[in-house]
C-alpha positions as CSV (number, residue, x, y, z in Angstrom):
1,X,-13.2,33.0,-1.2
2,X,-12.3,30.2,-3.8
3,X,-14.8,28.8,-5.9
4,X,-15.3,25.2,-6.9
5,X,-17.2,24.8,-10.1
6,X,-20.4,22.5,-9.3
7,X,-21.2,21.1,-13.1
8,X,-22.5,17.7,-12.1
9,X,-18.9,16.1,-13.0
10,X,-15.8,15.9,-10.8
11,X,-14.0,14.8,-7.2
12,X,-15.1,17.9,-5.9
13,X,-15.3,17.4,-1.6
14,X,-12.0,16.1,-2.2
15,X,-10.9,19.0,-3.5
16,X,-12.8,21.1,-0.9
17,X,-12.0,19.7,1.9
18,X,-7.9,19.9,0.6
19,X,-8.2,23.5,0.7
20,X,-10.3,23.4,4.1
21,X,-7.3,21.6,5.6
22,X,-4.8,24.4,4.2
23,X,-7.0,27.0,6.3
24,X,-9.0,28.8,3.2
25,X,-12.2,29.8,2.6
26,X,-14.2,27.6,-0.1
27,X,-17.6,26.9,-1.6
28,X,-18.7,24.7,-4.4
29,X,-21.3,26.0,-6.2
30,X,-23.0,25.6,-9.5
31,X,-24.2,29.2,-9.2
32,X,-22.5,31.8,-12.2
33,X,-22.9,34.6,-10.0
34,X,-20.9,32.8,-7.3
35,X,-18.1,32.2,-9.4
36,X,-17.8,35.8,-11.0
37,X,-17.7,36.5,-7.0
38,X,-15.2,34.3,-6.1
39,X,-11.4,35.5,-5.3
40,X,-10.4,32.9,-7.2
41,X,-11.8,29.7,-9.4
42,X,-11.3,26.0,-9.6
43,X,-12.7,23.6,-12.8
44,X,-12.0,20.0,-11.7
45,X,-13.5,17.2,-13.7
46,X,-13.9,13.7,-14.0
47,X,-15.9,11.7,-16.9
48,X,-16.3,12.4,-20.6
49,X,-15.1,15.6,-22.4
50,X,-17.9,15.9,-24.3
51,X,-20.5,15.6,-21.1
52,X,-18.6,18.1,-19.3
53,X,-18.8,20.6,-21.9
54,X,-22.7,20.1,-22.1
55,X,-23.2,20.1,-18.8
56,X,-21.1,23.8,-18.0
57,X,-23.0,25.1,-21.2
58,X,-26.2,23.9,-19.7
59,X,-25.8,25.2,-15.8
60,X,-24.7,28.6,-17.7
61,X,-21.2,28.3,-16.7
62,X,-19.4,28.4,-19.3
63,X,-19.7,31.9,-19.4
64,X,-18.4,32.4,-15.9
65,X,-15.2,30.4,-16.6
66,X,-14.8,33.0,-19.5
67,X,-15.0,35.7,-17.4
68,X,-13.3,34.7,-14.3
69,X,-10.3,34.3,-17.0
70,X,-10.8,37.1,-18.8
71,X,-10.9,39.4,-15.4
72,X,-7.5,37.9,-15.3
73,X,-8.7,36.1,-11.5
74,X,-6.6,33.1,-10.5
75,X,-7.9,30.0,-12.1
76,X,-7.2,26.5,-11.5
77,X,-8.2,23.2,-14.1
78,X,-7.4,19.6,-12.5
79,X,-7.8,16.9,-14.8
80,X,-10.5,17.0,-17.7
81,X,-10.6,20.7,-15.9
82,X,-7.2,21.3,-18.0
83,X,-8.7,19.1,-21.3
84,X,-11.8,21.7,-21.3
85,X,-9.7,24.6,-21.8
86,X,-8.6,24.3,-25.2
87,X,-10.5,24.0,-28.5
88,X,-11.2,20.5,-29.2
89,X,-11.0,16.7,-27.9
90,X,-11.0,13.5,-30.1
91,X,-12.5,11.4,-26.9
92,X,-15.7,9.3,-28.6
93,X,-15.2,11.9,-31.7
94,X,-14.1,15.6,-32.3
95,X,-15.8,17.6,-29.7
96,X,-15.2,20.9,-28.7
97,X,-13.8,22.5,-25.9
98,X,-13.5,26.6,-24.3
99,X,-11.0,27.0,-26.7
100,X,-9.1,29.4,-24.4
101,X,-5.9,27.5,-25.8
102,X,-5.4,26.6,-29.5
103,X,-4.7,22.5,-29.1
104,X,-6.3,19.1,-29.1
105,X,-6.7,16.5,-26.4
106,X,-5.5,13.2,-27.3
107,X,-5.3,9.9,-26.0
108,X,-2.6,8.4,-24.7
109,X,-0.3,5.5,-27.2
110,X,-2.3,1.9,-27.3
111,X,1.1,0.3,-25.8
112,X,0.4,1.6,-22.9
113,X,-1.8,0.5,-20.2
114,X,-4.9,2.9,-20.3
115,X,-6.1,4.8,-18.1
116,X,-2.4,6.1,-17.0
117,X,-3.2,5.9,-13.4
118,X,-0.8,5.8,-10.4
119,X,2.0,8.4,-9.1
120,X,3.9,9.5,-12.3
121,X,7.2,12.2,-12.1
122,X,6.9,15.5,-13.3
123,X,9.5,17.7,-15.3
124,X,9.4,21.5,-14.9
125,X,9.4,23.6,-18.6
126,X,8.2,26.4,-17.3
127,X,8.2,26.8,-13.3
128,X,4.6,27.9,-12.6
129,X,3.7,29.8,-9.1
130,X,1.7,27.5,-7.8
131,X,5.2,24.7,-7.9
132,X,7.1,27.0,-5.8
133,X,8.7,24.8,-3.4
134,X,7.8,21.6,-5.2
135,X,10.9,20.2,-5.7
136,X,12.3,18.9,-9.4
137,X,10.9,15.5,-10.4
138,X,8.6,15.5,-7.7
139,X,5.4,12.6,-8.3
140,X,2.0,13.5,-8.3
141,X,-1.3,11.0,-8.6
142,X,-2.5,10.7,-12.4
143,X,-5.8,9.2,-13.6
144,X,-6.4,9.7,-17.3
145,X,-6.5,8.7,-20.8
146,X,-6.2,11.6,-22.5
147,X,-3.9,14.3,-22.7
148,X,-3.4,18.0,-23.9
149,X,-1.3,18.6,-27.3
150,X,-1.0,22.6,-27.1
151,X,-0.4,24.7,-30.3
152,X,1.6,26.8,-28.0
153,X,4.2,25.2,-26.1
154,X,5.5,28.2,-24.5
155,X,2.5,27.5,-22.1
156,X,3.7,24.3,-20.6
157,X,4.8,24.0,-17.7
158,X,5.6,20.5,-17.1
159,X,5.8,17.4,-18.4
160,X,5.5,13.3,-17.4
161,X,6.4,10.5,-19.6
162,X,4.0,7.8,-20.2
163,X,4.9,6.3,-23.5
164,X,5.1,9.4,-25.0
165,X,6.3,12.9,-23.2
166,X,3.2,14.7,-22.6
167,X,2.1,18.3,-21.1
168,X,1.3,17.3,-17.2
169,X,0.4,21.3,-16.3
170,X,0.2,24.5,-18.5
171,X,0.9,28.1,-17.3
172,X,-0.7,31.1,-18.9
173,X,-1.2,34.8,-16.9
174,X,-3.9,34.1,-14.5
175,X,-4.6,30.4,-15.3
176,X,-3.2,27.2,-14.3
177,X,-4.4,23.9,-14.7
178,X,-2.7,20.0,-14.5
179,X,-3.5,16.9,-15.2
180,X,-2.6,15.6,-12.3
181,X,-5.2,15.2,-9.1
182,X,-3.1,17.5,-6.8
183,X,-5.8,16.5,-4.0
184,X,-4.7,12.6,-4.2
185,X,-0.9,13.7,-4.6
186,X,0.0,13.9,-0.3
187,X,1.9,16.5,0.7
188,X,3.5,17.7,-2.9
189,X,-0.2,18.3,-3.9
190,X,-1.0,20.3,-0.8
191,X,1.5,22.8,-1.4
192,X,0.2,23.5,-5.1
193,X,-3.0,23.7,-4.1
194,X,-1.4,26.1,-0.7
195,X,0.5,28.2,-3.4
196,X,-2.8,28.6,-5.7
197,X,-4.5,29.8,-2.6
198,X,-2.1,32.4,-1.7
199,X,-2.4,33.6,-5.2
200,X,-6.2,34.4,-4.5
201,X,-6.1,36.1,-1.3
């Protein structure tokens, strides 16, 4: 069973119903004990950084997020589901985040048109799992205006340029997580979200 953190913030049927239509079993739930369950664990998000964070503290999950990461169970942030996993986020002020990575989301160069929204390329760093058969320079559908500034680059996985070459997906043991809305990105984002799967099961 996958998981699909319910926190009050985030395009989560969409997400659901992706992985229905790859054949797995999924639930969204705002429930901790569900997610410590779960085979494997998804953190979408849409909204404010700071709102997000209040509202997993509030439900309890923040806690479960910990531990489905700690119990080194496949885990999967899309969008501010990526921003929430590292230590702090200068949207509307400095606010922090799980700090499982040591970095700072940042928003995107004024030149450009924010939010960054449309299909955008992505460049492989790293090759993750969950890109295998994704072919180089492949696009995928972005809506942000933020973006993740790692202390460790040796979790990156890819980057897109907008302005500025940012981090479009990290890679680290167990967890994954883009910026990216693989569930809007056609069939490219169906195989990510296929190969995350088959990492759970």
């Amino acid at each position: 069973m996958i998981a699909i953190i319910d926190y009050g913030m985030g395009n989560l049927r969409s997400v659901e119903k992706a992985f229905e239509k790859l054949g797995f079993e999924v639930t969204v739930s705002g429930d901790p004990i569900a997610i410590r369950r779960a085979e494997g664990v998804v953190l979408p998000g849409v909204g404010a950084f700071a709102d997000c964070m209040a509202n997993l503290q509030a439900a309890g999950l923040e806690g479960a997020v910990r531990d489905t990461i700690a119990r080194k169970k496949p885990f999967l942030g899309i969008c501010l589901g990526l921003q929430l996993l590292f230590k702090e986020s200068e949207e509307d002020g400095i606010h922090q985040g799980l700090g499982i990575f040591d970095g700072t989301v940042r928003r995107l160069p004024a030149d450009k048109k924010i939010p960054h929204m449309g299909w955008n390329q992505v460049q492989y760093v790293n090759k993750a799992p969950i890109f295998k058969g994704v072919p180089r320079e492949s696009n995928f559908y972005f809506v942000h205006s933020y973006y993740v500034d790692p202390v460790d680059t040796g979790i990156i996985s890819t980057t897109t340029d907008y302005g500025l070459e940012f981090t479009s997906s990290i890679w680290s043991g167990n967890v994954y997580a883009v910026q990216f809305h693989p569930e809007k990105s056609g069939d490219v984002g169906l195989k990510v979200l296929e190969n995350f799967g088959g990492l759970c099961t």
